[in-house]
NUNUSE-554368 format. One record per residue: residue in one letter; y, x, z of N, C-alpha, C, O in turn. Coordinates in steps of 0.1 Angstrom, whole numbers, padded with zeros to 4 digits, always signed. Layout:
<nodes>
aYXZYXZYXZYXZ
...
</nodes>
This chain:
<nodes>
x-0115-0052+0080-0119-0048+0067-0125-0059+0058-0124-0059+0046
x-0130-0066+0063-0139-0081+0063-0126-0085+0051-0131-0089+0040
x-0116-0085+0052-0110-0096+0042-0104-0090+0030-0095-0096+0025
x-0108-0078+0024-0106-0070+0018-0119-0078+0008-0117-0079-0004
x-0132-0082+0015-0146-0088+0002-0140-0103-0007-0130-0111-0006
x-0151-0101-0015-0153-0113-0026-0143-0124-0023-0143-0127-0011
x-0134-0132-0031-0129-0141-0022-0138-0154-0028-0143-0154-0039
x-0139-0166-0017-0149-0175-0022-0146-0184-0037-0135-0182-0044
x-0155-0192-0041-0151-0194-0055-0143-0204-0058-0138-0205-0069
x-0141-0214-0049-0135-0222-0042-0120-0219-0045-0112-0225-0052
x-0118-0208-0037-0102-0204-0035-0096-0198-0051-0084-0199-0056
x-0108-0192-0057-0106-0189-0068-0103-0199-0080-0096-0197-0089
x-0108-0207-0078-0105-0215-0087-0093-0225-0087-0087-0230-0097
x-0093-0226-0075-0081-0229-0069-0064-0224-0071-0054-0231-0070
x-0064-0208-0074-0055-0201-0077-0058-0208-0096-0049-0215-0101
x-0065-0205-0100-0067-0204-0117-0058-0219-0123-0050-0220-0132
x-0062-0229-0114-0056-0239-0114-0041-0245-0116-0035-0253-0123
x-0040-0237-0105-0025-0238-0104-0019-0229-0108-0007-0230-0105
x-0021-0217-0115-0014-0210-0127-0009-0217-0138+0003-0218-0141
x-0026-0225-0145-0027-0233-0153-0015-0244-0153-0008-0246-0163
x-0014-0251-0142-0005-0262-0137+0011-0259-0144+0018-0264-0152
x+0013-0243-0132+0027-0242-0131+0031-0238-0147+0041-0242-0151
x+0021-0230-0155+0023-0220-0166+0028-0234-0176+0035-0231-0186
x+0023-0246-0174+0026-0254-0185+0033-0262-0180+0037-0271-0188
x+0038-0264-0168+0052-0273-0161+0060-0265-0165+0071-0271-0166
x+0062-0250-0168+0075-0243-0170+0076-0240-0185+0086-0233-0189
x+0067-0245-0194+0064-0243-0204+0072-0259-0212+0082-0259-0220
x+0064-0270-0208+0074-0285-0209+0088-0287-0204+0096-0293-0211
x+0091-0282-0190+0101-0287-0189+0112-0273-0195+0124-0274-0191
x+0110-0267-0200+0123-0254-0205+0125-0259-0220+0134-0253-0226
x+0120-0268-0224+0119-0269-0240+0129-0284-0239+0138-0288-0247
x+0125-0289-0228+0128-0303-0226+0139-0303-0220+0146-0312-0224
x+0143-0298-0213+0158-0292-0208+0166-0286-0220+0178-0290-0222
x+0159-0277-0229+0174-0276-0244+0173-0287-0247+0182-0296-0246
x+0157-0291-0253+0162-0303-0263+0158-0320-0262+0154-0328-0270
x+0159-0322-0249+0156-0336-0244+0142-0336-0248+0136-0328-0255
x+0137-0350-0239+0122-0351-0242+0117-0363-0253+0115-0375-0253
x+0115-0352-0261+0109-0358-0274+0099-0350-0279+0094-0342-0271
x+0091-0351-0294+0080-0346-0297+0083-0328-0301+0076-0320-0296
x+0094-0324-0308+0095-0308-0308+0096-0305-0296+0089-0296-0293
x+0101-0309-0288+0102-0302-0275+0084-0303-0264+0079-0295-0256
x+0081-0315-0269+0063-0313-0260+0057-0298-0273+0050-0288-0270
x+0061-0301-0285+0050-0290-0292+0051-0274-0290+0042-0265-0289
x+0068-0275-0289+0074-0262-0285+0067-0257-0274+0062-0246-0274
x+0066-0265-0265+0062-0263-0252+0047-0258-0250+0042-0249-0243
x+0041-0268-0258+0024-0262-0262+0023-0249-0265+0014-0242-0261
x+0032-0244-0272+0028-0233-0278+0035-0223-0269+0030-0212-0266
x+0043-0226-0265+0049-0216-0252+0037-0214-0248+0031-0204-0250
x+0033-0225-0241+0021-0224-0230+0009-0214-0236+0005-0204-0230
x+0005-0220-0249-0006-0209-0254-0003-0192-0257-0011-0183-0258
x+0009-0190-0257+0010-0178-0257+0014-0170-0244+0013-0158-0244
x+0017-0179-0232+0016-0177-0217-0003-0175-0216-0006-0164-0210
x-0008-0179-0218-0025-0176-0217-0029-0163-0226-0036-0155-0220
x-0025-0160-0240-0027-0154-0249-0025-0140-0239-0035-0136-0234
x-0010-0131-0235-0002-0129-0228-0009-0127-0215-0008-0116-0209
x-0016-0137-0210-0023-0134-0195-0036-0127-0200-0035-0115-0197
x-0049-0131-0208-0057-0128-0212-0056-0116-0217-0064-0109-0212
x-0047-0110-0227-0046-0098-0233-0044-0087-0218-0052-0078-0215
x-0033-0090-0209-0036-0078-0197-0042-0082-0187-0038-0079-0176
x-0053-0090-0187-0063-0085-0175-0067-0081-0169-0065-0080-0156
x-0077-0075-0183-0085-0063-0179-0075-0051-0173-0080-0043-0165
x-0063-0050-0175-0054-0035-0168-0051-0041-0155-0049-0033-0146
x-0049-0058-0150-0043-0060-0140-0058-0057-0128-0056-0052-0117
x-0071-0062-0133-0081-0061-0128-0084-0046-0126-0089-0043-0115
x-0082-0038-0135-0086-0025-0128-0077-0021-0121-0081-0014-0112
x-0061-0023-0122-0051-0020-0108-0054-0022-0096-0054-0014-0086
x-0057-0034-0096-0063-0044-0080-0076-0033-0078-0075-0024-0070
x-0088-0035-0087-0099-0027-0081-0100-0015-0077-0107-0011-0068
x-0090-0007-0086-0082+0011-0078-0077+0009-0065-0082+0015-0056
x-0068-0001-0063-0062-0002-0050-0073-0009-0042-0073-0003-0031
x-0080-0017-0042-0086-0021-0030-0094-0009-0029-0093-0003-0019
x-0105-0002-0042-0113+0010-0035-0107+0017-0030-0112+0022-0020
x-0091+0020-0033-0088+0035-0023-0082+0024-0006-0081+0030+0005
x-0080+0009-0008-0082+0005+0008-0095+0009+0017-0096+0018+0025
x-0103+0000+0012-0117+0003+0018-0121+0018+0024-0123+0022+0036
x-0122+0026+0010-0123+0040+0009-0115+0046+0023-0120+0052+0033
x-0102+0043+0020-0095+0047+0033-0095+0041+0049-0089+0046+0058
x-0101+0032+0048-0105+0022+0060-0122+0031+0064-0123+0033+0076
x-0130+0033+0059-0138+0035+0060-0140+0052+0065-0145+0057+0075
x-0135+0057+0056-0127+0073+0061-0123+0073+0074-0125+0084+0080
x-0118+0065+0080-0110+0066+0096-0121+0063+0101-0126+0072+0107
x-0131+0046+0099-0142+0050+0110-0148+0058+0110-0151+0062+0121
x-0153+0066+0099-0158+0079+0102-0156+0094+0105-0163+0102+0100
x-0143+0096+0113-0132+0103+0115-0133+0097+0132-0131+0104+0141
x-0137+0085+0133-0132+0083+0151-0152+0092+0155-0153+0098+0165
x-0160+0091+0149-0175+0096+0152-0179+0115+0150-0189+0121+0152
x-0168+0119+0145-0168+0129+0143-0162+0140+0157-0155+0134+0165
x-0164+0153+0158-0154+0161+0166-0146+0163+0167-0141+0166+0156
x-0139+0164+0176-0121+0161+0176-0115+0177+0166-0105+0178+0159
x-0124+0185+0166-0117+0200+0155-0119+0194+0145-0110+0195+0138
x-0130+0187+0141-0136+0186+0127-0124+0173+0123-0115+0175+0116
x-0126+0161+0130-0112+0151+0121-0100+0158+0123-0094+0158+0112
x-0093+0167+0132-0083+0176+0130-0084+0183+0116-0076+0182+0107
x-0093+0188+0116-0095+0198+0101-0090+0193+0091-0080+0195+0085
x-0102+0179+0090-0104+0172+0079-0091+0166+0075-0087+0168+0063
x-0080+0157+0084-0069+0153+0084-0059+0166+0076-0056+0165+0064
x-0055+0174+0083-0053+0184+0079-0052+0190+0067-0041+0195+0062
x-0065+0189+0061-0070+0191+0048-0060+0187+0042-0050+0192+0040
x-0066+0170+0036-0058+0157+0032-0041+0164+0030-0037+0169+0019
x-0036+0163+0040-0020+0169+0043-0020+0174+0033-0015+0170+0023
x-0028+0190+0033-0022+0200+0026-0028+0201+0012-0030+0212+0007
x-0031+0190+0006-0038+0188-0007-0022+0180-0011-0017+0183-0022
x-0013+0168-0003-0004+0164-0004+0005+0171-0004+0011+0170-0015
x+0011+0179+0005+0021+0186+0014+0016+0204+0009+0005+0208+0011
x+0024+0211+0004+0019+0229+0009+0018+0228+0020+0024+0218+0024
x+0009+0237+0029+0011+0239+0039+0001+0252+0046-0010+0248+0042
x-0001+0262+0051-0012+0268+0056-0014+0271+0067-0007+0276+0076
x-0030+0263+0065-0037+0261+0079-0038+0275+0082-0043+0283+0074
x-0032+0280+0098-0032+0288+0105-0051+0288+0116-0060+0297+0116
x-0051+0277+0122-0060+0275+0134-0063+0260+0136-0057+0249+0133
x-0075+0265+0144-0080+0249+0144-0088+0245+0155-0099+0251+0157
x-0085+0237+0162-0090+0239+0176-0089+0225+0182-0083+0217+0175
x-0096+0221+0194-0096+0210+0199-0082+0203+0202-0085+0193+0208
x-0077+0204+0201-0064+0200+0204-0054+0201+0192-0042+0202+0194
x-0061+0202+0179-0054+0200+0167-0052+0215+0158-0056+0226+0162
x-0044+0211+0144-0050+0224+0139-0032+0228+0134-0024+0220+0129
x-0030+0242+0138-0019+0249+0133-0017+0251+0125-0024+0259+0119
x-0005+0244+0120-0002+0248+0106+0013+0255+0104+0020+0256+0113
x+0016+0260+0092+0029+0269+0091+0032+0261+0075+0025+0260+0065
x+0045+0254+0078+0052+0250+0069+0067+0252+0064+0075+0248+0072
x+0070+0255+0055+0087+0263+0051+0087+0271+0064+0098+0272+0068
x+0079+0277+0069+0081+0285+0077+0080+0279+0093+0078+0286+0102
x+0082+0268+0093+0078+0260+0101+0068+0257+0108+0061+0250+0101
x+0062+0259+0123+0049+0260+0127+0047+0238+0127+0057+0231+0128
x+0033+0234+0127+0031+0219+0130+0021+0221+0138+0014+0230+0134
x+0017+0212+0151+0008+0211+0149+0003+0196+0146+0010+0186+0149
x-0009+0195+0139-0014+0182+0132-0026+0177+0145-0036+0184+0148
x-0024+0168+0147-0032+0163+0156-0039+0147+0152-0032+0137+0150
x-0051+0146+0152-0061+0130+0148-0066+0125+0160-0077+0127+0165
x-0053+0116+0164-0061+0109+0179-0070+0101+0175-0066+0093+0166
x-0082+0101+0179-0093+0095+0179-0099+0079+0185-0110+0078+0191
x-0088+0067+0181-0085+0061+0189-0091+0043+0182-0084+0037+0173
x-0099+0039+0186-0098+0024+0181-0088+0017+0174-0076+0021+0177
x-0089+0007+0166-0080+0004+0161-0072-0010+0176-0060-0012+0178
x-0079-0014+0180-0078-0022+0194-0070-0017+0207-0066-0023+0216
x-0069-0001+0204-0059+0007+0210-0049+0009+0210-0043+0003+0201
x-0041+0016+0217-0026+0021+0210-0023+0034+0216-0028+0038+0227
x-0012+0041+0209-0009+0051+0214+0002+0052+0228+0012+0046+0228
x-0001+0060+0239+0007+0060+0248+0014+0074+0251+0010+0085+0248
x+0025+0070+0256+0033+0082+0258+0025+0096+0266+0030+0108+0266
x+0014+0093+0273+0005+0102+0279+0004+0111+0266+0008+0122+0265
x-0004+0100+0253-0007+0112+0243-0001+0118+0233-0005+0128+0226
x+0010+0112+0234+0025+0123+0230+0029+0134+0239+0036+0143+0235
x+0026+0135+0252+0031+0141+0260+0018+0158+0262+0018+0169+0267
x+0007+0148+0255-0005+0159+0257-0002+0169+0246-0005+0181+0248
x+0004+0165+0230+0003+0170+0222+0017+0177+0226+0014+0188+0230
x+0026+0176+0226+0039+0184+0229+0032+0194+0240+0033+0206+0236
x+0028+0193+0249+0019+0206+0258+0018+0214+0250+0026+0224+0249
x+0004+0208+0240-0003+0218+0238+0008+0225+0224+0008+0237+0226
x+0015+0223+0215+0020+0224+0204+0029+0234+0212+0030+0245+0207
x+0035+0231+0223+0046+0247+0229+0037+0258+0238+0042+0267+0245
x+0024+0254+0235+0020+0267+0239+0014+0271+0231+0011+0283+0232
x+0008+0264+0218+0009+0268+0207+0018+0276+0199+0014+0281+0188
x+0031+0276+0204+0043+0282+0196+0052+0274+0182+0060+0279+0174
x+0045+0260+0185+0046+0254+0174+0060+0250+0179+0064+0252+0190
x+0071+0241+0166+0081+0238+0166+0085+0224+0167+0094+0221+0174
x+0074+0213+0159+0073+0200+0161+0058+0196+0162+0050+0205+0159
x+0053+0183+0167+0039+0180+0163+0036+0168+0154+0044+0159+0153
x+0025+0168+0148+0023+0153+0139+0011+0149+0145+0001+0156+0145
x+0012+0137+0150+0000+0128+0154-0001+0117+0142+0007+0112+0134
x-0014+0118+0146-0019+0110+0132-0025+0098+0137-0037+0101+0136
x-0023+0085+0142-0029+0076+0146-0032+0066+0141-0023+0059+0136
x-0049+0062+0141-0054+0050+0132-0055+0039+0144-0065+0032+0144
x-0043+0036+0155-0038+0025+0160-0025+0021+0163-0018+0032+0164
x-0020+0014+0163-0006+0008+0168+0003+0023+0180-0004+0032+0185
x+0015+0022+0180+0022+0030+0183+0031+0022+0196+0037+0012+0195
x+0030+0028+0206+0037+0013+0218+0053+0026+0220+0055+0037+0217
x+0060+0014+0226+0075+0019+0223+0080+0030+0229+0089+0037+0225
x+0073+0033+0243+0070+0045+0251+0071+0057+0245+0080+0065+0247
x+0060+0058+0237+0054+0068+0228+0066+0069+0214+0067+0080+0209
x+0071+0065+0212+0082+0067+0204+0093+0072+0210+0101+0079+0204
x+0095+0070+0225+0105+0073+0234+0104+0085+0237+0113+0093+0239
x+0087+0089+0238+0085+0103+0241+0084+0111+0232+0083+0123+0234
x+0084+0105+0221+0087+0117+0209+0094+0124+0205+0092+0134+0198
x+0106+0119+0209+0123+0118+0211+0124+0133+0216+0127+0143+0209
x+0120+0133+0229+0122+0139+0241+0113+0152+0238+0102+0153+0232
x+0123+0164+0244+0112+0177+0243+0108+0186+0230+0116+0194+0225
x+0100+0184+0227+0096+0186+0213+0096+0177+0205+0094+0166+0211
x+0097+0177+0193+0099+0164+0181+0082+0161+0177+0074+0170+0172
x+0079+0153+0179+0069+0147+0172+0067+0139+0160+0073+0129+0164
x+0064+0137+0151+0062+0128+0138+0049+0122+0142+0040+0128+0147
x+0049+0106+0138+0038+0100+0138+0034+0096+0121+0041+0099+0112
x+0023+0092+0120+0013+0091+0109+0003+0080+0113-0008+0081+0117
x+0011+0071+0109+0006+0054+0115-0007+0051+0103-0010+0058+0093
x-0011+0042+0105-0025+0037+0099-0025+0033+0084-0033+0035+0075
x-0010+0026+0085-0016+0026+0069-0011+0034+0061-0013+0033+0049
x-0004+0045+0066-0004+0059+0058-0017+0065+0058-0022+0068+0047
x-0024+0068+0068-0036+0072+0068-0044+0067+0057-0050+0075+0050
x-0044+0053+0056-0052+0047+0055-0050+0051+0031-0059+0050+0023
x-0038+0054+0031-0033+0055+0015-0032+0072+0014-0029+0079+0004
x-0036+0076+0027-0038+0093+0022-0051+0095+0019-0055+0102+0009
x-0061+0088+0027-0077+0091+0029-0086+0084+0014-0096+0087+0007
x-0076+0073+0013-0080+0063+0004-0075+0069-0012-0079+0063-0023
x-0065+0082-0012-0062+0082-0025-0074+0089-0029-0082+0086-0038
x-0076+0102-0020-0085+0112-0026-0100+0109-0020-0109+0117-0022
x-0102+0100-0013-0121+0093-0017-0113+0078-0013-0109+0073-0003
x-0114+0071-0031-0117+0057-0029-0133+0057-0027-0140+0067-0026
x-0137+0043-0024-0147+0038-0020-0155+0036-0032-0151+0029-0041
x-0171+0042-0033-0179+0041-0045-0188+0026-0044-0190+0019-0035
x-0192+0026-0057-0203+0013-0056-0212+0014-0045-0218+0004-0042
x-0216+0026-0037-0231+0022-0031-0221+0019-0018-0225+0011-0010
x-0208+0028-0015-0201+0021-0004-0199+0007-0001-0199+0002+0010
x-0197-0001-0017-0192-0016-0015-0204-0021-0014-0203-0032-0010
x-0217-0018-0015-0227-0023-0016-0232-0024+0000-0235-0035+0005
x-0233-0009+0008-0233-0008+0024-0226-0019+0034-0231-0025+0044
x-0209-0020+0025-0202-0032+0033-0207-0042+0033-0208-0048+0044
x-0211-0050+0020-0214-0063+0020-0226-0062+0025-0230-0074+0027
x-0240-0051+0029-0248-0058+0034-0249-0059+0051-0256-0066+0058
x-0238-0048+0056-0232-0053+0069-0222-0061+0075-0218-0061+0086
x-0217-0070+0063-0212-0081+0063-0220-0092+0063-0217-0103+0069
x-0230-0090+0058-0240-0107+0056-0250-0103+0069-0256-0112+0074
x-0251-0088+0076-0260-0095+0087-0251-0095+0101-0257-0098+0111
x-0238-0093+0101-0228-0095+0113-0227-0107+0114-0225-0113+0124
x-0229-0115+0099-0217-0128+0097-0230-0137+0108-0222-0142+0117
x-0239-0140+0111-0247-0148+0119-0240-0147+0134-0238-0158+0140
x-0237-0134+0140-0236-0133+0151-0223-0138+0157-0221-0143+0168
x-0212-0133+0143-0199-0138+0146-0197-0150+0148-0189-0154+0157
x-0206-0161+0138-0204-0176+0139-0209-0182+0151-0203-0191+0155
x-0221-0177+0158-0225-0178+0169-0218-0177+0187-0220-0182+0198
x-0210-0168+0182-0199-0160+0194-0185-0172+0190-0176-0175+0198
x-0187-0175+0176-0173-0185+0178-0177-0196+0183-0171-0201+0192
x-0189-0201+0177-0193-0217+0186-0193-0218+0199-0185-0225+0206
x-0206-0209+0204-0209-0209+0216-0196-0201+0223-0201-0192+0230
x-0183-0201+0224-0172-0193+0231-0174-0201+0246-0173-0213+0246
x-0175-0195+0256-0174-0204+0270-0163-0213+0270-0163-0225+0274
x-0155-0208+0267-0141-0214+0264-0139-0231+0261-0133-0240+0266
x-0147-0230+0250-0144-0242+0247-0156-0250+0247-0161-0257+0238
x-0163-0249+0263-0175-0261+0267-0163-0273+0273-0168-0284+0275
x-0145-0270+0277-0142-0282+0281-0139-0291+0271-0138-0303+0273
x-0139-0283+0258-0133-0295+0251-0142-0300+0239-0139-0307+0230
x-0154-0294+0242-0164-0299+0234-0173-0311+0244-0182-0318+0239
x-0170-0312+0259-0172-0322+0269-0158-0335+0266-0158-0347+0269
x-0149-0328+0261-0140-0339+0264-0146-0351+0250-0150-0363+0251
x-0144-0344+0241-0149-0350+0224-0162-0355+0230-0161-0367+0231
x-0171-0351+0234-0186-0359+0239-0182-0368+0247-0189-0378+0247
x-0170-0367+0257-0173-0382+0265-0161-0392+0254-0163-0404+0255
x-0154-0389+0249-0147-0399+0239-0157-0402+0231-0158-0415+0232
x-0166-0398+0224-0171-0405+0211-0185-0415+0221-0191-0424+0216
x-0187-0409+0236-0196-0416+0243-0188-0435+0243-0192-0446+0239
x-0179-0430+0247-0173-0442+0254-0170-0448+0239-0172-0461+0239
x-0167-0443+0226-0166-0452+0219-0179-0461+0218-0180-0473+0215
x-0189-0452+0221-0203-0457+0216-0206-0473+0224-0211-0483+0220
x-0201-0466+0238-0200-0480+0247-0191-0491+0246-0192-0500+0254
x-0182-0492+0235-0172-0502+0233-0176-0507+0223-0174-0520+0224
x-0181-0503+0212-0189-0505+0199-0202-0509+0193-0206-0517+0184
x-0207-0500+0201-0222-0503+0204-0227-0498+0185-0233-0506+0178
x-0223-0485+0180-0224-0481+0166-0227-0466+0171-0220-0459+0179
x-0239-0463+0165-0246-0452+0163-0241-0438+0156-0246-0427+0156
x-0229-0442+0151-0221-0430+0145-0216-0426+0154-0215-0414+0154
x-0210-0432+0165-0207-0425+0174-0216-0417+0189-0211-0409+0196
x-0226-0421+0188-0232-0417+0199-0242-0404+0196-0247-0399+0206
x-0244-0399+0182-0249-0386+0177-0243-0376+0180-0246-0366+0186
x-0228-0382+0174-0218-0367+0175-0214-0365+0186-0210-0354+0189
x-0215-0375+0192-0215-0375+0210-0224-0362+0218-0222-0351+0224
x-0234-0370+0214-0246-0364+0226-0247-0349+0217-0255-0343+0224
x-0244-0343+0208-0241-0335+0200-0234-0326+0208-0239-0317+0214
x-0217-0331+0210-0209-0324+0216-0213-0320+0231-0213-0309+0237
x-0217-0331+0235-0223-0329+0252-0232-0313+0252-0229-0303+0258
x-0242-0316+0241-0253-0304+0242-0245-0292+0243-0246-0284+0252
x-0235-0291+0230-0229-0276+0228-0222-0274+0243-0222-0263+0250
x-0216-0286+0247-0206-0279+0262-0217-0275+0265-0216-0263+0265
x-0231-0279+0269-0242-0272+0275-0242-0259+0278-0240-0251+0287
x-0246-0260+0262-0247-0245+0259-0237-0236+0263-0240-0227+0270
x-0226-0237+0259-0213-0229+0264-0214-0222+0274-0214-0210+0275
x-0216-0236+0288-0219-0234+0302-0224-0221+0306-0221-0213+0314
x-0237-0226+0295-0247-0212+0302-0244-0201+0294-0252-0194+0289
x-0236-0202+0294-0234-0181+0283-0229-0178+0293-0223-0185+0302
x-0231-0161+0293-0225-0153+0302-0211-0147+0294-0211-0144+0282
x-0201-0146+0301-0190-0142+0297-0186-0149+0285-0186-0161+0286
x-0183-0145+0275-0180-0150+0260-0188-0145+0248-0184-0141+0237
x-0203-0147+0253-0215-0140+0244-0219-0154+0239-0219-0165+0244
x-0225-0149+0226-0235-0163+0224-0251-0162+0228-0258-0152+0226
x-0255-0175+0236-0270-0173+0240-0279-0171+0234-0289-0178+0236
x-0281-0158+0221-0293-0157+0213-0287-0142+0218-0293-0132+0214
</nodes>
């Protein structure tokens, strides 16, 4: 969700840049292609260019509120699923459910741990919200759980609704038996997100659990056990430069690198030592 925030100002400016660049490379060389390069054709081209800005500047503001609709209903909908895996398996059934039938007619019949009954064109579903990490995936076990319960339900097909990856099994088993439909993540993620985008005090919650994770994550990258060999390899090159040279620029970053393999060493598993 992390790369959905602020982008740095750096990169921003960076893009502005090279708008700027290309908007008046395609502005000179179109003028200069009809009419060779001479002075009407650089002025022509100025003025192309100023009305390529004129033209960007007049829709903005509409392209800026498009982007900020669609990232709130991302977020919004990203944030909706974590709080959908903390809830009771009836209650994200329900809630999912809901969603559906605000999209879809549909009437909810029952609702029960094992998902909620619904009757569509006449058609029984049942809607099921596997409750599953995003680090997860779905396996044919839990296609095979929901087709159970959906034919003793009396139902005709089922919909699993999963906010993880889908493994090819589980597609194989959907096949088979009863018909299942899946409802992969980033559908979820544009159903939950249409009807609650994400409010200012939400974006406000993210970024302030963004600025106090960001210490621990940088810490877990440096200190990775992982790479105490090659933070020893870099310490004994910049050593040995120091000994052929006998120059102090190399023997900081040295004994530098040495310390971090240190450190590495002593972490337990792939934790950082704080």
């Amino acid at each position: 969700m992390q790369e959905y925030l602020r982008r740095g100002r750096f990169a921003a400016a960076m893009d502005d840049l090279g708008f700027h660049f290309l908007a008046l490379i395609f502005s000179l060389g179109w003028f200069s292609l009809l009419w060779g390069v001479r002075l009407p054709a650089v002025t022509a081209g100025l003025a192309l260019y100023g009305l390529i800005l004129l033209f960007r500047r007049k829709t903005r503001d509409d392209r800026l509120k498009r982007k900020e609709k669609k990232l709130r209903e991302r977020l919004g909908g990203e944030m909706a699923l974590e709080r959908l895996l903390m809830l009771s398996p009836a209650q994200a059934h329900f809630e999912t459910a809901m969603l559906l039938s605000l999209q879809k007619p549909m009437e909810l019949l029952r609702t029960g741990k094992e998902g909620v009954l619904c009757l569509r064109q006449e058609e029984k579903t049942l809607i099921s919200f596997l409750q599953l990490p995003l680090s997860s995936s779905v396996s044919a076990e839990h296609v095979l759980s929901l087709q159970r319960c959906a034919q003793a339900l009396g139902a005709a097909r089922g919909l699993l609704c999963a906010p993880c990856p889908v493994s090819d099994k589980a597609f194989e088993q959907a096949e088979s038996l009863l018909p299942v439909s899946f409802l992969q993540r980033d559908a979820l993620i544009r159903l939950f997100g249409r009807f609650g985008p994400a409010t200012d005090s939400q974006l406000v919650a993210l970024g302030k659990r963004r600025k106090k994770n960001a210490a621990p994550r940088l810490l877990r990258a440096v200190f990775f056990r992982k790479r105490a060999r090659k933070y020893a390899w870099y310490g004994a090159l910049l050593l040995g430069m120091y000994l052929l040279t006998n120059h102090m620029i190399y023997a900081l970053p040295g004994l530098l690198c040495v310390g971090l393999a240190a450190a590495c060493r002593c972490v337990h598993g792939n934790e950082a030592p704080f």
